[in-house]
Kinemage of the C-alpha trace (Angstrom):
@kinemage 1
@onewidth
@group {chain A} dominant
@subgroup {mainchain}
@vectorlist {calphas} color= white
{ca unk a 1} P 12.438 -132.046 -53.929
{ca unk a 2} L 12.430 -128.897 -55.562
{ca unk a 3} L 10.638 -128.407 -59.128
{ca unk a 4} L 12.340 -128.696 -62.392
{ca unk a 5} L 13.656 -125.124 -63.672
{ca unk a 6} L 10.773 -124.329 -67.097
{ca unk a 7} L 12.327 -123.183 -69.933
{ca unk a 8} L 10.886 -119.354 -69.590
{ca unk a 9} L 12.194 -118.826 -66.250
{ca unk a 10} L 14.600 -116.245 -65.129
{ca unk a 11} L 18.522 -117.775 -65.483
{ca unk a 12} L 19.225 -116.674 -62.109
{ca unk a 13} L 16.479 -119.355 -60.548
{ca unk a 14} L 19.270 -121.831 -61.810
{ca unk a 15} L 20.718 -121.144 -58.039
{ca unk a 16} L 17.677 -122.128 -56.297
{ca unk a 17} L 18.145 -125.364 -54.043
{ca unk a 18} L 21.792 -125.808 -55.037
{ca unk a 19} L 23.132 -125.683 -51.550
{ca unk a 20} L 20.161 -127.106 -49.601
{ca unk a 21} L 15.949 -127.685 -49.738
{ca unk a 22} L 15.078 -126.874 -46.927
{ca unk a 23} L 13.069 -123.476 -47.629
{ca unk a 24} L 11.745 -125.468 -51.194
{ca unk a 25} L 8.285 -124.266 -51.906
{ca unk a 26} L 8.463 -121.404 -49.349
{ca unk a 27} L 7.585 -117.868 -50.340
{ca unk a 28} L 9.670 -115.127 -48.831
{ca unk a 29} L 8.755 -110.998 -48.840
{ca unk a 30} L 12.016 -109.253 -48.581
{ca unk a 31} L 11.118 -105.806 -47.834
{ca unk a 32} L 13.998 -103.918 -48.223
{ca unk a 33} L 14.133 -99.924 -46.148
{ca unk a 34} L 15.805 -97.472 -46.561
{ca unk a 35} L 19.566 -97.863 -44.918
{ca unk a 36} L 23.216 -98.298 -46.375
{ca unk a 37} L 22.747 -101.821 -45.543
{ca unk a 38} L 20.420 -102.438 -48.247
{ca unk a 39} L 23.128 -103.588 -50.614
{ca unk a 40} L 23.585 -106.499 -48.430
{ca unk a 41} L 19.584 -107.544 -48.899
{ca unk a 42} L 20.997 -108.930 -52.159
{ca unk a 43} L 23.380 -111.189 -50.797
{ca unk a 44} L 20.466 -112.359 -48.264
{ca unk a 45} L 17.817 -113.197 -51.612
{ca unk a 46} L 20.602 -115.616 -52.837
{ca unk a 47} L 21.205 -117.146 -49.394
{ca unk a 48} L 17.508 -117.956 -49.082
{ca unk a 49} L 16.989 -119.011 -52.929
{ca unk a 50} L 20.307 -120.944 -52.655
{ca unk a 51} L 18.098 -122.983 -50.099
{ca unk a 52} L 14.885 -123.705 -52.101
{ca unk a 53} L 13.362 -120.311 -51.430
{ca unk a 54} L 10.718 -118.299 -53.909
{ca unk a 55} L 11.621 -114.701 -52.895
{ca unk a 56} L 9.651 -111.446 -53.920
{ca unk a 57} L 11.640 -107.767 -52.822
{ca unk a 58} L 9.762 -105.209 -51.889
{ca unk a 59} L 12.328 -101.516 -52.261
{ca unk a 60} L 11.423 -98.563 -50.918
{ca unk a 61} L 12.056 -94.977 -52.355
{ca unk a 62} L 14.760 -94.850 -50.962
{ca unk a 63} L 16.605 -98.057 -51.603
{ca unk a 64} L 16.043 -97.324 -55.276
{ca unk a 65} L 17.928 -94.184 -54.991
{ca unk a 66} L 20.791 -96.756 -53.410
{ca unk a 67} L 20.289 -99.265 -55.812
{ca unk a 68} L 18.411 -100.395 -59.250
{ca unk a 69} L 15.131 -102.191 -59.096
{ca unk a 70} L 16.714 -104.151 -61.690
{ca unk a 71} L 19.378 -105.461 -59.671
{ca unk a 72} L 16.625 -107.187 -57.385
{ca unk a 73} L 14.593 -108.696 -60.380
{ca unk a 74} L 18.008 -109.806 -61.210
{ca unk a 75} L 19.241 -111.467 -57.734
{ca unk a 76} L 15.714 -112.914 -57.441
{ca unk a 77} L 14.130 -113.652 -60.899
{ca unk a 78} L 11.254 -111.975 -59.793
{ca unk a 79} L 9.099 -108.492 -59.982
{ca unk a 80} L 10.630 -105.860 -57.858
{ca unk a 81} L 7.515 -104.171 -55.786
{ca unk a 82} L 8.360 -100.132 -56.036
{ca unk a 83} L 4.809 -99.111 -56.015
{ca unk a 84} L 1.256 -100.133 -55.084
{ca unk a 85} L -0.826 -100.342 -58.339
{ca unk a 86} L -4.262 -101.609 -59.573
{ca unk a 87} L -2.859 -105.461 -59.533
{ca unk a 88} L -3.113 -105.352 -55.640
{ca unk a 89} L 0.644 -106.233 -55.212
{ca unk a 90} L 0.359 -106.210 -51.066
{ca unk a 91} L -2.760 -108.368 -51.469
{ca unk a 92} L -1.124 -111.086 -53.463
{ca unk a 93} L 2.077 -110.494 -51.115
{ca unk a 94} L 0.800 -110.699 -47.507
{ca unk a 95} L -2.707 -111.658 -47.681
{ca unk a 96} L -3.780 -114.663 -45.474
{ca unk a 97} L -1.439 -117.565 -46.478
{ca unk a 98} L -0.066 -116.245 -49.661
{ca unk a 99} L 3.248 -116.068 -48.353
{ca unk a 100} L 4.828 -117.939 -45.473
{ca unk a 101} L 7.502 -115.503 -44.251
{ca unk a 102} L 7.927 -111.566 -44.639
{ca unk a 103} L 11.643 -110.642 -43.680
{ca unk a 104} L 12.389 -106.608 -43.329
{ca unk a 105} L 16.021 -106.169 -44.168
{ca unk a 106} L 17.122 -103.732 -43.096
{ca unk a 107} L 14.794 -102.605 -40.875
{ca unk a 108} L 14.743 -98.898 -39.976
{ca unk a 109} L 13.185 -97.257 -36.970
{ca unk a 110} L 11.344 -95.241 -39.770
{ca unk a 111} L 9.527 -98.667 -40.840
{ca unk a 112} L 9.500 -100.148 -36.946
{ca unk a 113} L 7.493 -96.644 -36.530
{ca unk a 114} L 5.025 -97.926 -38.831
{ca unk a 115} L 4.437 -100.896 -38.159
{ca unk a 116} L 3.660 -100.473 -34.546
{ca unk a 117} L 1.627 -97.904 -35.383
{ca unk a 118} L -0.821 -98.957 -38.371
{ca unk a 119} L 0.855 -95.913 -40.696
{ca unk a 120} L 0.823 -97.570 -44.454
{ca unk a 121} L 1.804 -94.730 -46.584
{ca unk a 122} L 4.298 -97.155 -48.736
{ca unk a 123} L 4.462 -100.101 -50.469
{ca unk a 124} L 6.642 -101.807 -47.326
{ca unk a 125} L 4.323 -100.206 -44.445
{ca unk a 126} L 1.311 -101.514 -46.459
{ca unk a 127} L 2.349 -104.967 -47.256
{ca unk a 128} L 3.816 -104.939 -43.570
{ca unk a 129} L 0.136 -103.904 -41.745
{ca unk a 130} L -1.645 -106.531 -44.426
{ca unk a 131} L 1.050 -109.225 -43.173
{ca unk a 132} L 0.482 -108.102 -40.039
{ca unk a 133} L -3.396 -108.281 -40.095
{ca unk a 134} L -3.198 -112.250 -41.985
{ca unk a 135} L -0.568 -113.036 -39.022
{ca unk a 136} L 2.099 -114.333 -41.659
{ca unk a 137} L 5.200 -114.283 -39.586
{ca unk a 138} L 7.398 -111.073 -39.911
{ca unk a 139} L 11.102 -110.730 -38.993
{ca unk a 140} L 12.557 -107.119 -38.325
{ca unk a 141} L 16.552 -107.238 -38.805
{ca unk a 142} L 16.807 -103.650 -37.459
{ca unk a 143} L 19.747 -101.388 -38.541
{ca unk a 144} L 19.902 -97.573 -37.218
{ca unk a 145} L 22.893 -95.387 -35.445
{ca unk a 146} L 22.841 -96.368 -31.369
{ca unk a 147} L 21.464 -93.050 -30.314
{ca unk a 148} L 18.426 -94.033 -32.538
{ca unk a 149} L 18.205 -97.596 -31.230
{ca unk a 150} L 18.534 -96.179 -27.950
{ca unk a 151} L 15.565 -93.596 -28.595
{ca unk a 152} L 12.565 -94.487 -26.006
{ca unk a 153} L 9.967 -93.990 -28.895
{ca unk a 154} L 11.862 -96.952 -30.814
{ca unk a 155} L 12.048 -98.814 -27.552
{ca unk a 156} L 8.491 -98.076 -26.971
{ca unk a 157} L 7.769 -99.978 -30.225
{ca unk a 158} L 10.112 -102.448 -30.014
{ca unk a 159} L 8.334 -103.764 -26.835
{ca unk a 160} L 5.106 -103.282 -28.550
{ca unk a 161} L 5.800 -105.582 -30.941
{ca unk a 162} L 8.279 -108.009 -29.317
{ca unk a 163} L 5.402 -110.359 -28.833
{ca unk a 164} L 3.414 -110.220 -32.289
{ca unk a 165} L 6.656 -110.241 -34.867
{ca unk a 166} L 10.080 -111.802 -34.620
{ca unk a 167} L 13.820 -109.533 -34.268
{ca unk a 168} L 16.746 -110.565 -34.948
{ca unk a 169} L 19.401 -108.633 -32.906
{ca unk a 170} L 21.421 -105.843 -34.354
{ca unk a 171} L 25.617 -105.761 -34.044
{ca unk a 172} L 26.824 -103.245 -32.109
{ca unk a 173} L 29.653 -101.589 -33.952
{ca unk a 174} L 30.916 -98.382 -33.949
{ca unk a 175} L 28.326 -97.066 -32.479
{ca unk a 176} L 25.367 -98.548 -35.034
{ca unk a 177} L 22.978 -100.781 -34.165
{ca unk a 178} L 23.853 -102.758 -37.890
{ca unk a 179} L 21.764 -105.206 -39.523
{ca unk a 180} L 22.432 -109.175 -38.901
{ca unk a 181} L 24.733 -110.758 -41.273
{ca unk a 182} L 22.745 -112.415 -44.118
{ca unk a 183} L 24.152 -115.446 -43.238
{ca unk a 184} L 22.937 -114.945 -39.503
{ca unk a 185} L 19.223 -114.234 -40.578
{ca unk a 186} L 19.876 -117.756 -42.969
{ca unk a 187} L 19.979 -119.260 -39.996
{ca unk a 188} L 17.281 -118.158 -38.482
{ca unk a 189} L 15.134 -118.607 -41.204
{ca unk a 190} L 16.328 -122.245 -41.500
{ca unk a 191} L 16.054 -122.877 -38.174
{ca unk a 192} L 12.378 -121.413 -37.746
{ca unk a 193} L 11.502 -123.768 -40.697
{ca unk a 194} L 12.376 -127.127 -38.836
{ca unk a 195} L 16.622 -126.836 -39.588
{ca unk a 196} L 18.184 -129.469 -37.474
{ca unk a 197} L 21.140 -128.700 -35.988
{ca unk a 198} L 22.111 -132.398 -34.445
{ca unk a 199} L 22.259 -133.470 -38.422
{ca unk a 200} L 24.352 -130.321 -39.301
{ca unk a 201} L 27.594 -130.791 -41.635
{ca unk a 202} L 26.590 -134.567 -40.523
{ca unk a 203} L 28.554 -136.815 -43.542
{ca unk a 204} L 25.885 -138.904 -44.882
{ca unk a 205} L 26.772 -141.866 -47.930
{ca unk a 206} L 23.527 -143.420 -48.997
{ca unk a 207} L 22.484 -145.777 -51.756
{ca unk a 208} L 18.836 -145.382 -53.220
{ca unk a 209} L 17.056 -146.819 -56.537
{ca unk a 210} L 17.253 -150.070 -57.815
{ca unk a 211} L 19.842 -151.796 -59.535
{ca unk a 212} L 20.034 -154.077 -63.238
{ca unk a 213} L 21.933 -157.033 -64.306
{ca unk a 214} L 23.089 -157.410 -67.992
{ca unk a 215} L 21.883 -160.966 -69.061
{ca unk a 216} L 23.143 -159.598 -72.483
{ca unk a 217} L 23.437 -156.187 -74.006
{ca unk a 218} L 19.704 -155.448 -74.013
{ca unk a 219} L 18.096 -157.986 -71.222
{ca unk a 220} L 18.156 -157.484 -67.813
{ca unk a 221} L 17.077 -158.585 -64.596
{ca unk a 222} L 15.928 -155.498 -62.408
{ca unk a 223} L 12.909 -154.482 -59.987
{ca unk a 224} L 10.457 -152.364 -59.522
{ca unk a 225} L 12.001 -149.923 -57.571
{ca unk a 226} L 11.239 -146.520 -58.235
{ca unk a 227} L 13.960 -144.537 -55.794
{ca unk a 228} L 11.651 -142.699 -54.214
{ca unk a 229} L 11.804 -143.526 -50.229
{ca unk a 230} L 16.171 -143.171 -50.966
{ca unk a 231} L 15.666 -139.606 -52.934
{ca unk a 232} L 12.989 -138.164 -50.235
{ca unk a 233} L 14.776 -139.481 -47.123
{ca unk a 234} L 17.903 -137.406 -48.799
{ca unk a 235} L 16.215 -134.197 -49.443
{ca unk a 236} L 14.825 -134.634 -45.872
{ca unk a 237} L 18.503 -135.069 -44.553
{ca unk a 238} L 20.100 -132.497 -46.338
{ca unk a 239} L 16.528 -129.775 -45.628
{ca unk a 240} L 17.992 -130.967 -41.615
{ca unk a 241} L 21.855 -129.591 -42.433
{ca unk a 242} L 23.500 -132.942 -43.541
{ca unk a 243} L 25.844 -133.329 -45.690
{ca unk a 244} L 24.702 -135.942 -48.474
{ca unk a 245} L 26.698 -138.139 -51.234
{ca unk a 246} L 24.024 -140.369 -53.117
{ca unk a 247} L 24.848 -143.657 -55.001
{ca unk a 248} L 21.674 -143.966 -57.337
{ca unk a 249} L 20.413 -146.374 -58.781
{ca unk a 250} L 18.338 -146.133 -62.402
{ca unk a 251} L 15.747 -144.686 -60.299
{ca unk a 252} L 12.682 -142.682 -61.826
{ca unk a 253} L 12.696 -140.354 -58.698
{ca unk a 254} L 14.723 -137.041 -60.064
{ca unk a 255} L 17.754 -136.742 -57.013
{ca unk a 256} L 17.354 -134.343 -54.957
{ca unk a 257} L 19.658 -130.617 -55.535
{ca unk a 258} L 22.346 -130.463 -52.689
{ca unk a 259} L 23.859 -133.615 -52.694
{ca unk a 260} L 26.753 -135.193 -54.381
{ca unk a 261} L 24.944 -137.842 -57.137
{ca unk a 262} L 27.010 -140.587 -57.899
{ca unk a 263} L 24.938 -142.398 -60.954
{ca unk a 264} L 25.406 -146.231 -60.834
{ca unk a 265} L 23.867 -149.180 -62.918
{ca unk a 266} L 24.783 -152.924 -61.412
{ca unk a 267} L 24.780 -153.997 -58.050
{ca unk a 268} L 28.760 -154.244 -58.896
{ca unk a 269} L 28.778 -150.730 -59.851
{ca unk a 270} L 26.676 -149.521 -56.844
{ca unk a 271} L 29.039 -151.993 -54.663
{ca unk a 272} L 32.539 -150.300 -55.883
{ca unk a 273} L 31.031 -147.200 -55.209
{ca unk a 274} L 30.585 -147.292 -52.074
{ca unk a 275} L 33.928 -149.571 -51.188
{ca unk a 276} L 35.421 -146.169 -52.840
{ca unk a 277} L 33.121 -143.462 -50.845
{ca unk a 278} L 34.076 -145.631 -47.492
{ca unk a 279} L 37.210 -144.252 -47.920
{ca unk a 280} L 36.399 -141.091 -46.495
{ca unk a 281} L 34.798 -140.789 -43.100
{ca unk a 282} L 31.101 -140.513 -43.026
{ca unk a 283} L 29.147 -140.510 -39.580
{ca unk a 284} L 26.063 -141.890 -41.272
{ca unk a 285} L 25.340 -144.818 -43.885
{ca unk a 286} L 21.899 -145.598 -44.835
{ca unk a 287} L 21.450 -148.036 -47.641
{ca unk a 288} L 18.233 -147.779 -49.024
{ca unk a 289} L 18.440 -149.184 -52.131
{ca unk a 290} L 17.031 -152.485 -53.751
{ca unk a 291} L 20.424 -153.699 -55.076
{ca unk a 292} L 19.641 -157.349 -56.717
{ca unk a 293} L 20.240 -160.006 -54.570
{ca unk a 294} L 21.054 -162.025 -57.986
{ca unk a 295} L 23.229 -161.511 -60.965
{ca unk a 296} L 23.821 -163.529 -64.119
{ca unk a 297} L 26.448 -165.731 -63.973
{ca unk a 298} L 27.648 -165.385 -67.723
{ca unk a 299} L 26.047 -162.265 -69.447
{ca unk a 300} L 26.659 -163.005 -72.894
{ca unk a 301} L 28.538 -160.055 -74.893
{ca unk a 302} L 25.753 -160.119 -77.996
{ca unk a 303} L 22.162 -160.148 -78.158
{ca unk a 304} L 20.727 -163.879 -77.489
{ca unk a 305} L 18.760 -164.921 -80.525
{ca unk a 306} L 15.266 -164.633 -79.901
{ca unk a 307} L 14.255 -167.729 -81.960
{ca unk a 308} L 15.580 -170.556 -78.779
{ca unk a 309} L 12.303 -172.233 -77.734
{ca unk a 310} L 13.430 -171.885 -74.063
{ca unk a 311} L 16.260 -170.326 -72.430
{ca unk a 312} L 18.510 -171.126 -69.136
{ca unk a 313} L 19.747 -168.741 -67.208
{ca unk a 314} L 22.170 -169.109 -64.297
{ca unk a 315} L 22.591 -166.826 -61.859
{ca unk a 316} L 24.291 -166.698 -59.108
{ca unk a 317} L 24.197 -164.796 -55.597
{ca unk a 318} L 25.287 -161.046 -55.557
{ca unk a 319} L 27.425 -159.289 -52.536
{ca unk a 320} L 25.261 -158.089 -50.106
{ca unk a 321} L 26.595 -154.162 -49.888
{ca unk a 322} L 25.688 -153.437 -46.554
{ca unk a 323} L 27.559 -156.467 -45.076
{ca unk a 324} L 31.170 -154.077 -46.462
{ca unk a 325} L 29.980 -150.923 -43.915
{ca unk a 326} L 30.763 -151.807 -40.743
{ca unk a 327} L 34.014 -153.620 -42.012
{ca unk a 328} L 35.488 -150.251 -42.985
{ca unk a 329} L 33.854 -147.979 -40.603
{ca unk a 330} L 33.357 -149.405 -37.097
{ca unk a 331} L 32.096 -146.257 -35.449
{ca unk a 332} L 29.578 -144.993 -38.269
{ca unk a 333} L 25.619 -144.785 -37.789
{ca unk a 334} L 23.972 -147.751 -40.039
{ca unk a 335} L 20.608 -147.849 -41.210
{ca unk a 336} L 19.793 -150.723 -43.671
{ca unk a 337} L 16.192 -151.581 -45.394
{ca unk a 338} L 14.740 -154.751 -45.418
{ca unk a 339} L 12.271 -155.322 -47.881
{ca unk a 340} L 9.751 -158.408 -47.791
{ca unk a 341} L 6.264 -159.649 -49.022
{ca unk a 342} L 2.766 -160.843 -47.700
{ca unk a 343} L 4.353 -161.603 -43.935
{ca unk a 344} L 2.353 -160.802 -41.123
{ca unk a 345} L 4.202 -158.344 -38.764
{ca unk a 346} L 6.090 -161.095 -36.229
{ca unk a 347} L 7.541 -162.244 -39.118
{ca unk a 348} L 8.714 -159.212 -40.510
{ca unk a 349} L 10.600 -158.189 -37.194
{ca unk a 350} L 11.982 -161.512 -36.977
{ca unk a 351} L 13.423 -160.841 -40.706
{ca unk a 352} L 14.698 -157.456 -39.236
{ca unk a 353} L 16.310 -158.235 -36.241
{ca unk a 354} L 17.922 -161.351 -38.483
{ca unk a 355} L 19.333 -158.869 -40.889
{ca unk a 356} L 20.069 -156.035 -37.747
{ca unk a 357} L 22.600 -158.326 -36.360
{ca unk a 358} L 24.127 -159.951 -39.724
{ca unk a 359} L 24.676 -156.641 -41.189
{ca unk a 360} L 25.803 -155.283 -37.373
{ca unk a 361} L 23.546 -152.004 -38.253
{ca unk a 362} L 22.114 -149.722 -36.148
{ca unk a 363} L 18.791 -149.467 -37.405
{ca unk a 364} L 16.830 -151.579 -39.383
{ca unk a 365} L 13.739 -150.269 -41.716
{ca unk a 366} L 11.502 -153.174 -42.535
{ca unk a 367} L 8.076 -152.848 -45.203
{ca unk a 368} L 6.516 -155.219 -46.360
{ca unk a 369} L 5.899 -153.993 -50.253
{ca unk a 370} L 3.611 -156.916 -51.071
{ca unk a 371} L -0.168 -156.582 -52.064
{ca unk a 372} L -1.401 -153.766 -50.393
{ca unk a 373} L 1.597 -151.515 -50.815
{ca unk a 374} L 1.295 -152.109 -54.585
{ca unk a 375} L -2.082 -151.303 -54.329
{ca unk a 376} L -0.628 -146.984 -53.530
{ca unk a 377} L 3.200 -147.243 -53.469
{ca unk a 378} L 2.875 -143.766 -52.414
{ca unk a 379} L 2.131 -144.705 -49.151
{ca unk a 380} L 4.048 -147.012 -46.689
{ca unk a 381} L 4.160 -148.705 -44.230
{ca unk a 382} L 7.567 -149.074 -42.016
{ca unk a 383} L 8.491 -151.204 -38.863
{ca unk a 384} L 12.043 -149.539 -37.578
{ca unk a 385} L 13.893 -151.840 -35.574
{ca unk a 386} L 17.203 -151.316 -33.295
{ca unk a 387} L 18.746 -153.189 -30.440
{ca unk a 388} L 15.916 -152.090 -28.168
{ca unk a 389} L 13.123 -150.491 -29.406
{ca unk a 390} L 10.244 -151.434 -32.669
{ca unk a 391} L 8.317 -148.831 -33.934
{ca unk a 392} L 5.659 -148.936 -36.771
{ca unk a 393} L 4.450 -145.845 -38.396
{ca unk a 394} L 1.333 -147.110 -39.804
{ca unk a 395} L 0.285 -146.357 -43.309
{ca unk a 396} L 1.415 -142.529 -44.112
{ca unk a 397} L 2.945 -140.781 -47.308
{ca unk a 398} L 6.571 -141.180 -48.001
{ca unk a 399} L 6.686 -138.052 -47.221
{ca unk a 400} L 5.894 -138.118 -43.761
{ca unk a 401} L 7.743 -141.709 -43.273
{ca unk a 402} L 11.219 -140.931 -44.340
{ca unk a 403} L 10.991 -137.649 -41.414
{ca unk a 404} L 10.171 -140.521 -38.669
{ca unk a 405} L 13.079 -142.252 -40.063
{ca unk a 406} L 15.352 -139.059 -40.150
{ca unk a 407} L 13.557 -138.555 -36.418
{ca unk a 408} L 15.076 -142.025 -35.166
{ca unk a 409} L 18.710 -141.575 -37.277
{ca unk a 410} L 19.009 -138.373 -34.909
{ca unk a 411} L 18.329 -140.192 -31.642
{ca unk a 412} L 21.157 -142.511 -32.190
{ca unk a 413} L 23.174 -139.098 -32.676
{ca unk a 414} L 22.603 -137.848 -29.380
């Protein structure tokens, strides 16, 4: 989930995340060369910030003849690298592990030069041959005339390097080899990061976070809950292309950027919801949210007095919300959650395959959230159960459960 925006960053990181996570917490090197095609470097910062990434330009001479450093530290919200000084900019840059991708956009056959042959005499060749020494992973868009392209000393480096560094392919118009479209080299980048293109544009709904019931205007009846297996498991689907509407719960988990957040309160509210949202075609539903089984049968519209020496409340049994999915769409992928305490692990697979066929899902995630998960609710432990197949991750992070569960959604995809 990416970080909260502090209140002395730069206004244009307000763009970072909002149309995915899946670069989130990934620093990106832009070295931009000297070419016409420069102007188009800007687009490509906002592509990859748009997606979670932190990116850092590095302009050559001749860019900034093209176009104002400032207009980088603007697109970015960071430095613009113009020069090498005493700070040891290419050491912070490209040093072993301080960034995780260096992307040359364009690329000229001036910088390819370079490269292949250990020349650092600017700030790109310098941070390039220190990248290239810590092995961070470079990718060379390249963008030159044909006749250039076609020159046997480019060719000679091009094969040179083919093997140690990553290209991505030039368009051939008009005789110009020209730089990949920004949104091409997205791509790339998101799928060399672990994009997942059987989840792209997928429609997911999903309901996360717990739910309260009003026993009067300031009691209720709730759960412990936090959210936060529902908000990671959608800023793992979304980070894998999908396309994500969230019904959440009062959660303490902060939802994830890049999905639609529908904020809900009562199991009622959380239940009209998603009647509403199964309106619209989604190809997967995954409710994963402890909506209370139990409501109060008469919430009373003013405060109860506090000075009753007991109190009797009724309550009586709430709609089950996954029970409405497969009643409005027959054909959609449905994963439900089945929460229980203190069973051993037959019984807990017996209680999933019960609720696997009453709900008619497709998958089943079962925990058991009794003593020893409340012991670390960081960690979990799942059992996923479908028609054939039980798998049990053992105890892990969230984060590394809810990509097992996104890992078993996408099987039933294929």
């Amino acid at each position: 989930m990416a970080a909260k925006k502090k209140v002395n960053d730069h206004p244009s990181l307000d763009i970072v995340s909002s149309h995915g996570v899946e670069l989130t917490g990934k620093k990106i090197v832009l070295c931009v060369a000297g070419s016409v095609a420069a102007y188009k470097a800007i687009e490509l910062a906002r592509l990859l910030m748009r997606h979670g990434a932190d990116v850092t330009c590095v302009a050559s001479g001749a860019v900034t003849k093209l176009i104002q450093p400032d207009y980088f530290k603007w697109a970015t919200g960071n430095d613009v690298i113009t020069k090498l000084t005493g700070k040891l900019e290419h050491i912070k840059l490209a040093d072993y592990n301080q960034s995780d991708l260096v992307i040359v956009y364009p690329a000229t056959a001036n910088t390819l030069g370079k490269l292949a042959n250990g020349i650092d005499d600017t700030p790109i060749s310098t941070v390039l041959t220190v990248g290239f020494g810590s092995k961070i992973p470079i990718l060379m868009c390249l963008a030159m005339h044909e006749s250039m392209y076609d020159n046997s000393a480019v060719k000679k480096n091009i094969e040179f390097l083919k093997n140690k560094i990553q290209f991505l392919s030039p368009q051939m118009i008009e005789g110009k080899a020209k730089a990949p479209e920004p949104e091409d080299v997205l791509d790339f980048v998101l799928k060399k990061f672990g994009f997942s293109s059987t989840l792209q544009n997928k429609k997911v709904l999903m309901t996360a976070g717990p739910t309260i019931e009003y026993i009067d205007p300031v009691r209720v009846i709730t759960n412990l809950s936090s959210g936060k297996t529902g908000v990671l498991l959608a800023s793992e689907l979304i980070s894998a292309g999908a396309k994500v509407t969230l019904i959440y719960g009062p959660g303490n988990e902060e939802p994830p950027k890049g999905a639609k957040i529908i904020n809900v309160t009562t199991n009622k509210e959380m239940l009209d919801a998603t009647k509403k949202e199964l309106k619209k075609k989604y190809d997967i539903v995954i409710m994963a949210a402890a909506a209370s089984d139990y409501t109060p049968e008469k919430p009373t519209k003013s405060k109860i007095k506090s000075n009753k020496k007991a109190l009797t409340i009724r309550l009586k049994k709430a709609p089950k919300i996954i029970d409405q999915v497969k009643k409005s769409q027959k054909n959609t992928i449905l994963v439900g959650f089945k929460a229980e305490t203190n069973l051993s692990k037959s019984a807990l697979i017996k209680s999933a395959k019960t609720k696997l066929k009453e709900s008619n899902a497709d998958i089943i995630i079962a925990n058991d959230i009794g003593t020893k998960y409340q012991k670390n609710p960081n960690n979990n432990q799942i059992i996923i159960v479908d028609e054939k197949n039980t798998i049990t991750s053992g105890w892990k992070k969230k984060e590394k459960i809810v990509k097992i569960i996104r890992k078993e959604i996408e099987k039933k995809i294929r």
